[in-house]
Each structure stands twice: as structure tokens, then as C-alpha cells.
N, C-alpha and C positions, 0 to 999 in steps of 0.2 A: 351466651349473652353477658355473663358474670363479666368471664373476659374481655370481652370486648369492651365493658365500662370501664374495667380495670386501667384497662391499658390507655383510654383518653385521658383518666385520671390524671396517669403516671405525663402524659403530654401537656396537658394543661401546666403542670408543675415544672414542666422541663422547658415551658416555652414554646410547648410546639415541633421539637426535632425531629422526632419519631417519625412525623408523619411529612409523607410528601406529594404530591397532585402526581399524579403518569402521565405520559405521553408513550407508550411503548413503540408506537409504530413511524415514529415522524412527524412533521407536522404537514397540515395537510397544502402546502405550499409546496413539498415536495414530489407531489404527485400532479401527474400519473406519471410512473416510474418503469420506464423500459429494463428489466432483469436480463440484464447479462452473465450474471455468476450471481450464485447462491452460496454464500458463506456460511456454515454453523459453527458455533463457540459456544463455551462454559461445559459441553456435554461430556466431564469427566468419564462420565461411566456410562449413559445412554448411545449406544450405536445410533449415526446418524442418520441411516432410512428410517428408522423407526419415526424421526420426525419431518423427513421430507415426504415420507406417505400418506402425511397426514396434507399436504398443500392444495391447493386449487389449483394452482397454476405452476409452469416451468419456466426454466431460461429459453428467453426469447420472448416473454411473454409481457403486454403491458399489464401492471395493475395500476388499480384506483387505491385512492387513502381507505375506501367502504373493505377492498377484498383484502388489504394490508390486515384491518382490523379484523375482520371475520379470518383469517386464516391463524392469526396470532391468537383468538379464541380457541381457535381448533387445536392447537399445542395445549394449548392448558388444560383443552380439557382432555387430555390424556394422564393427569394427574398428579403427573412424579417431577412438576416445573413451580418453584413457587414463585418463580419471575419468569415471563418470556416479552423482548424487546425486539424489532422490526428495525433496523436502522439501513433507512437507503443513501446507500454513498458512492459519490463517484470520483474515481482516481486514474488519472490518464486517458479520458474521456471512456474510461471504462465504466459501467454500471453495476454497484456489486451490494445486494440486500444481503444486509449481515443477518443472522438472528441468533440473539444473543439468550439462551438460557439460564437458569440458577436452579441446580436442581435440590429438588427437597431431600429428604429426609426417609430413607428406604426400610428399616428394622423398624417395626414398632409392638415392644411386648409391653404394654399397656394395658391395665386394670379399666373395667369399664361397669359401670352401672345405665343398665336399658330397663324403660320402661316402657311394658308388652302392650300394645294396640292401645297408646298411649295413654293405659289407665293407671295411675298412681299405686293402685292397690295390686297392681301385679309388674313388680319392682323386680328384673335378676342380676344377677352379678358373677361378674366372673373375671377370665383375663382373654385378649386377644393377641397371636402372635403374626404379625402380616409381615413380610419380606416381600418388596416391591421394587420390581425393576433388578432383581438383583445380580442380574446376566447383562442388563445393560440392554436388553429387548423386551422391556415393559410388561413382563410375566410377574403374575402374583401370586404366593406359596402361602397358605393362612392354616392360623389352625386357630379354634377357640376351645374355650370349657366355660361351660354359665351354670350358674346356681338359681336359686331362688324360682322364681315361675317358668315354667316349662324349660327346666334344667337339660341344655344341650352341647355336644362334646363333636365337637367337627373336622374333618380337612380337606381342604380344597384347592387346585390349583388350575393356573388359567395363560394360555400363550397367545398371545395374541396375532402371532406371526408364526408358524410351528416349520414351515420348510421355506426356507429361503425368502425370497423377494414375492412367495403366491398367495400372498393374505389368506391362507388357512389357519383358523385359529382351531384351539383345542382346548376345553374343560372340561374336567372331573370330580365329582366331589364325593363324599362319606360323612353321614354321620349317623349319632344316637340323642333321642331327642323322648322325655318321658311328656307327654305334651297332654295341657289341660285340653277336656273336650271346648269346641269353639261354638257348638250347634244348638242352639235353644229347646231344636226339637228333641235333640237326642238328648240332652236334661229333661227332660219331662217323661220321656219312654220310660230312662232308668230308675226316674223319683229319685231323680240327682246328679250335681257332678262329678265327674269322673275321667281319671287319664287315662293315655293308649303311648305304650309303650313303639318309638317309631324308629327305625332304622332304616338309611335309603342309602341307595347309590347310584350314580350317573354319570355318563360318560357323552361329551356332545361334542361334534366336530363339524367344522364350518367353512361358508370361504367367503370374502368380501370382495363385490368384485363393483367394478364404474363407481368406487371409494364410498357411495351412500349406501349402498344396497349389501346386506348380509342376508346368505340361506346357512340353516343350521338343521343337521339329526340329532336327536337324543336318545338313547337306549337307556333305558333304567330301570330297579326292583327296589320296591317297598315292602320293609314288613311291618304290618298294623297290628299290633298284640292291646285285644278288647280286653280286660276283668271280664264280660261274660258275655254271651250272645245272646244277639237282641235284635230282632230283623229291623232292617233299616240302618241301623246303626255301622254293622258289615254288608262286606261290596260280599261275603260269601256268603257259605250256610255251616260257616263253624267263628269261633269268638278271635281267632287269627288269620287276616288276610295278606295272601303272598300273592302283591300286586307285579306283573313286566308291562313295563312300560315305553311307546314308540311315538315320538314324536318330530315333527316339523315346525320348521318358524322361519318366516323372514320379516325381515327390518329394514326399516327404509331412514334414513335420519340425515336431516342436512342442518340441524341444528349449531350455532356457535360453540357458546358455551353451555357443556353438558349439565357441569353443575347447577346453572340460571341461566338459562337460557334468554334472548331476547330479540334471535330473530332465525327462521325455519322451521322446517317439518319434520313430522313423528311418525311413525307408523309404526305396527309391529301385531302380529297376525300369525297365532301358533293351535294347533290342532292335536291332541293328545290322545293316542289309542291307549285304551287302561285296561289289561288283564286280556284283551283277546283271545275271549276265551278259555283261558288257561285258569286251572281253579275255578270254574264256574264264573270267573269275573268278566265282564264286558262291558264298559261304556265309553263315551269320549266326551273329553272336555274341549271347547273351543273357546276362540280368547281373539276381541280385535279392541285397539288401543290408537285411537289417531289424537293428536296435538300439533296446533302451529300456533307461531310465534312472530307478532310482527310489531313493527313500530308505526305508531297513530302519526303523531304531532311532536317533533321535537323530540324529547326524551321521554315520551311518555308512552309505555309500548303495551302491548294488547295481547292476552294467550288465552286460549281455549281447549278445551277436551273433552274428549267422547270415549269413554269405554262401556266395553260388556262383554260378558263370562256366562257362558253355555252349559250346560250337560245335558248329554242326549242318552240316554239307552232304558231302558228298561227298569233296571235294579241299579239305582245310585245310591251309593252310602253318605250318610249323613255328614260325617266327615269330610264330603266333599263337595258338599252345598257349596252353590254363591251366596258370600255374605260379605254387603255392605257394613261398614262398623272395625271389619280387620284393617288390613291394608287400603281399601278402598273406602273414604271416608266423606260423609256429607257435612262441613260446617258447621253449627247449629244443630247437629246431632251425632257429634262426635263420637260418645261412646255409646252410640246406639245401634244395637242389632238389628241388620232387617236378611230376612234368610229368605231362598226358594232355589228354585233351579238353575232362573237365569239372573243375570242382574244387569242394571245399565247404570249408567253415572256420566253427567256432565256438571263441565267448572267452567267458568269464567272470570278471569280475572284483571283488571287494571291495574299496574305497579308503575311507577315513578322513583328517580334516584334522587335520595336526601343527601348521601355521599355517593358519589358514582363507582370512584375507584381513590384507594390511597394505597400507600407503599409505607407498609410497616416494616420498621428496619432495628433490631432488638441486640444487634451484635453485641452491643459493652457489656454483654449482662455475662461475667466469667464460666468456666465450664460447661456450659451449655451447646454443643454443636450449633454451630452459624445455622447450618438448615435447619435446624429447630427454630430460627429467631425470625425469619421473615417472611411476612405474609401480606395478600393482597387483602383488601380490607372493600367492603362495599355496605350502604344500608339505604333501604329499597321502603315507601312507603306501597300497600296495594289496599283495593275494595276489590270483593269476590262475591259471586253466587254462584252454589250449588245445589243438584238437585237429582235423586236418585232413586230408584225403585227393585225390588226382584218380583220373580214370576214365577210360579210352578207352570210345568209342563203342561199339564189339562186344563189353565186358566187363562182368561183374557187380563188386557192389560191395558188402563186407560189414564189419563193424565189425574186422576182423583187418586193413583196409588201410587204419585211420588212426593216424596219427602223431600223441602228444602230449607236451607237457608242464605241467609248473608250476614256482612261485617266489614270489617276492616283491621290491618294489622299490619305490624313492622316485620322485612324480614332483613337477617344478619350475614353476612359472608366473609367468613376467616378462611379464605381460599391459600393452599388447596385441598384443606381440611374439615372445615367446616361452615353448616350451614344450621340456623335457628331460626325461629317463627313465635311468635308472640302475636296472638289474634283473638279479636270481640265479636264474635258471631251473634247470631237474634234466629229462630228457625220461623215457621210458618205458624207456630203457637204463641210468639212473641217472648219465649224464652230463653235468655241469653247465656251466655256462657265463651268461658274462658279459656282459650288452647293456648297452649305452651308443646312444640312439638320440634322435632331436629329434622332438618330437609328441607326439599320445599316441596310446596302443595302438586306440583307437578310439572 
């Protein structure tokens, strides 16, 4: 947010250069546009299927000005483009759509300050090391190290394309993570809090196939190292759990743009065997996640969403409760805990463009890598309501045990890098309050 004032600042003084309105795709006089040859440029270092896999459509094919623009979203949001331009041109009555790249900025060892489940009071720090794209087939190689709250040491890496032209992707990751407990209940068992020593690993392989649809397995082992045992607390019957874990997921996503999305579907639907048996462990987590995204009137577009998180077996450790308040968050009750077995949450949100898109262009600024300096620029007014509940297993569950609120708020997009939120929420006790958060709401 800082920056982004910064940098109007620096425009206002300059008259305005900085910044410029886009057109990336054409105007729409040009369409509909019969594709006879498909041109790519700028992609120094990106192999070019990597971006024509991402298209709708082929040669031969008409598009409209709607699928020019929805498919130039779909490049971007592959991440590693801080410009992508659609130019349909024709030469010798030939028809030939260029699309024209600018790629960002791939190494990034970078010092970060995160704040956990966006409480203030649990501030960590560390540095992150990403190498992105750097085969030129949009694979990303990360390592971090964080300090301060739930201090964690990781490496992960991720292909998105693993054998040739068969959309098999492939990820793996490792880490160590000393991690505060998150479970209200399991503070109260111990007469206090307390951390668990965590170390996982995971290997998941996939294939994407009719370009929306992804099926994924996952193999993986957790070790959960408790200070002491405490039933409920552990998925065993000693103060260390050695979790294997099997699971499934597919995704369904026909969304534009991943980062903000503003028009398409979400789905995503994963099933988790935990411990089968092995070490006395047994349970499974299930997980469904639908979103869609459309436009009302004009610019004025419409998103919605529905999740909920399951646990089913017998003996669940408390550490693996659903809980509203981490990741999944109610408005107007931001940092507020609500724990049980299951949990459900839905959003809705209206957002309108104050800036729709600008084209920041930073070059004069000396020594600085150029793909450091240019970024697509957007700020989005929205009102939201959310509204959310969990359940234990042997309880009913009726509309008097969900928590809501609403508000309103600006959000920021320094694409292809970031995205911030500043929002005024009011919940169902007329209590307001103040997020300040990195992302978007969903």
C-alpha cells in the first residue's frame, strides 16, 4: 500500500509519465479476428508451449475482443510476465496475433516480514530464496528460513509440465517448522500454550488434462513432536506422532485472472487418509472449495464462495481441528477463533475498478534490473459479507451458530507481485474493526 502511494506521489511530480491506460489486446474494432499464425515475442527465456498451453483457442480459430482479453489474463496469470500484449495484425492478407511478453524478474532472495493469521502480535521474519521460471518451463525452486512466530526452515520445488508436451505436473516439499499450538481446546487441556515441534514431507504428482481440469496424489509423513502427552491433543497414544499420509484432489478452474480474478469458476475437492492405520493413527480430512466469478453491470463484477473442512474418524488430534480464524477468515471477526470438527464459510463480495489497469514503467531509475521496474497497477473498490460456523461430530448445526459480518474496503494490485487489502468490517455485535491483510479475500 506504502508503495503504491509512493509511486503516485513520484507521478504527480513528474506530471503524470509513469503511468499509462493499457489496451493490451486491441481495440475492439479489431475484432473478431480470424487467427491464422500465432506469433510469440519478448519470451527471452520462457519456452513458448509453456504459453500457448495456456490459450482457448488455435489457428484457425475466430476470437472475439471478450476471449482476446480473458486469454491474455490467462498468461499473466502464470506469473513470471509483468506485461502481456495481444496485437492482431494483418500482413499480406494474412492474419497473424502477436503476443507480445515482458518477462519479470526470476531470482528473488529477499528479506520478508509475515504477520501469522494476520495478528500483529505474531510478527516472523526471515528471508526467502524463489528462482522462478528458471529452465524457462515455469518451475519454481524456494527455499525459506523464518524466525520469530512459528519459526520455519523449508524447500520446495514445483514443475508444472514434468515430461514433455503431457501436462504432468510434479511437487515436492520439506520442512521444519517449531509451530505455536493453534487449538483453544488443546490450551485449556494443557493449562497453557504450547509448541510442537513439526517436520513433513511430500511428494505429489498430477496431470491436467481438457486445460481446466487437474487430478493430483499426494504421499506424505509428518512428524508431530508434543512436550508431553495428552490425549486429544495426539492422533497416537505416545507424545510423538509419525503421521503417512495419502491423498487426492482435483481442480476444476476456469478463472481469468488467478491473482483477482473477475470472471469464472473454482472448484477444488481433496480427500486425505491420515495415519491408515499405521501407529495406531486413523482419520481423514475432507476439503470442498467452490468460487465463481462474474460480471453484473458494466464494470461492476460479482464473487462468491462456499467452503468446508471435514474430519472424520474416531480419535482426531486437536491439531487438526477445523478452525475458522487461521487461514479461513470471517470479516468482523478477524482474529477470532471458532474451532470443531467441521467448519463451513461463505463470502460474498461486490468490487468495482477505481483504477482498472495502469502500466507502470520505472526504467530511469539506474541499476535496478528493468524487470524490477515495471508493473501492472490496478485499485478495486468492494462491500462483503461473511459468514461462518464449525461443528463437532455428535452436534447439530443450525443458523444461530454462524458468525457474521460485513464492510467495506480498497484492494491494491502491483501485479505480478503483489496484492493488499485495507478493509472496515462491523460483525453481528456491531463491533468494528480494522484489516489490513496481503492477498485477496478470495
Amino acid at each position: 500500500m506504502i508503495k503504491f502511494f509512493f509511486i503516485v506521489l513520484i507521478s504527480v511530480f513528474s506530471g503524470g509519465s509513469l503511468f499509462s491506460q493499457t489496451d493490451e489486446k486491441g481495440g475492439e474494432e479489431s475484432y473478431p479476428f480470424i487467427v491464422d499464425s500465432i506469433l510469440v515475442s519478448g519470451n527471452d527465456i520462457t519456452e513458448e508451449f509453456i504459453i500457448l498451453r495456456e490459450l482457448t483457442f488455435t489457428e484457425g480459430d475466430t476470437i472475439s475482443f471478450e476471449t482476446a482479453d480473458y486469454n491474455r489474463e490467462r498468461i499473466y496469470s502464470l506469473g513470471i510476465f509483468n506485461q502481456v500484449t495481444l496485437e492482431p495484425n494483418t500482413y499480406n492478407d494474412l492474419n497473424i496475433l502477436n503476443i507480445v511478453v515482458e518477462e519479470s524478474w526470476y531470482i528473488y532472495p529477499i528479506p520478508f516480514i509475515n504477520i501469522k493469521e494476520s495478528d500483529w502480535d505474531k510478527i516472523s521474519f526471515g528471508m526467502f530464496l524463489v528462482l522462478k521460471n528458471f529452465r524457462g518451463r515455469n518451475e519454481t525452486l524456494s527455499a525459506v528460513a523464518g524466525f520469530g512466530y512459528d519459526p520455519t526452515f523449508g524447500l520446495s520445488y514445483y514443475n508444472p509440465n514434468m515430461i514433455g508436451n503431457e501436462d504432468i505436473f510434479f511437487f515436492t516439499r520439506m520442512s521444519y517448522s517449531d509451530v505455536s499450538n493453534k487449538s483453544l481446546i488443546a490450551e485449556q487441556l494443557a493449562l497453557g500454550n504450547f509448541d510442537q515441534k513439526v517436520i513433513t514431507g511430500n511428494v505429489e504428482i498430477g496431470r491436467r488434462f481438457f486445460l481446466f481440469h487437474k487430478l493430483a496424489l499426494n504421499l506424505g509423513f509428518s512428524y508431530i513432536e508434543s512436550p508431553f502427552y495428552i490425549d486429544r491433543i495426539n492422533a497416537s497414544f505416545e507424545r510423538i506422532d509419525r503421521v503417512f499420509t495419502l491423498s487426492t484432489g482435483y481442480q476444476y478452474d476456469t478463472r481469468d485472472l488467478v491473482q483477482f480474478p473477475k470472471s469464472g469458476f473454482y472448484t477444488n475437492v481433496s480427500y486425505i487418509l491420515k495415519g491408515m492405520g499405521i501407529n495406531g493413527i486413523n482419520y481423514n480430512v475432507a476439503r470442498v472449495d467452490l468460487r465463481t466469478y462474474n460480471r453484473l453491470i458494466e464494470k461492476l463484477h460479482f464473487k462468491m464462495r462456499f467452503t468446508s473442512r471435514f474430519t472424520l474418524g474416531n480419535r482426531i488430534p486437536l491439531y487438526d481441528n477445523s478452525i475458522i480464524g487461521l487461514e479461513d477468515k470471517i470479516r468482523g471477526f478477524f482474529n477470532y477463533k471458532i474451532e470443531g470438527n467441521h467448519s463451513y464459510l461463505t463470502s460474498a463480495e461486490l468490487y468495482y475498478p477505481i483504477i482498472e489497469e495502469l502500466k507502470i514503467n520505472l526504467e530511469f531509475i539506474p541499476i535496478i534490473p528493468k524487470q524490477l521496474l515495471s508493473y501492472r497497477v490496478a485499485l478495486y473498490a468492494q462491500i462483503f459479507a461473511d459468514a461462518g460456523a464449525t461443528q463437532n461430530s455428535e452436534a447439530s448445526i443450525g443458523l444461530n451458530n454462524f458468525k457474521s459480518g460485513y464492510g467495506a474496503g480498497l484492494t491494491v494490485l502491483i501485479l505480478p507481485h503483489y496484492v493488499a487489502r485495507i478493509e472496515y468490517a462491523i460483525n453481528e455485535l456491531r463491533k468494528p474493526e480494522i484489516i489490513l491483510d496481503i492477498g485477496t479475500s478470495f
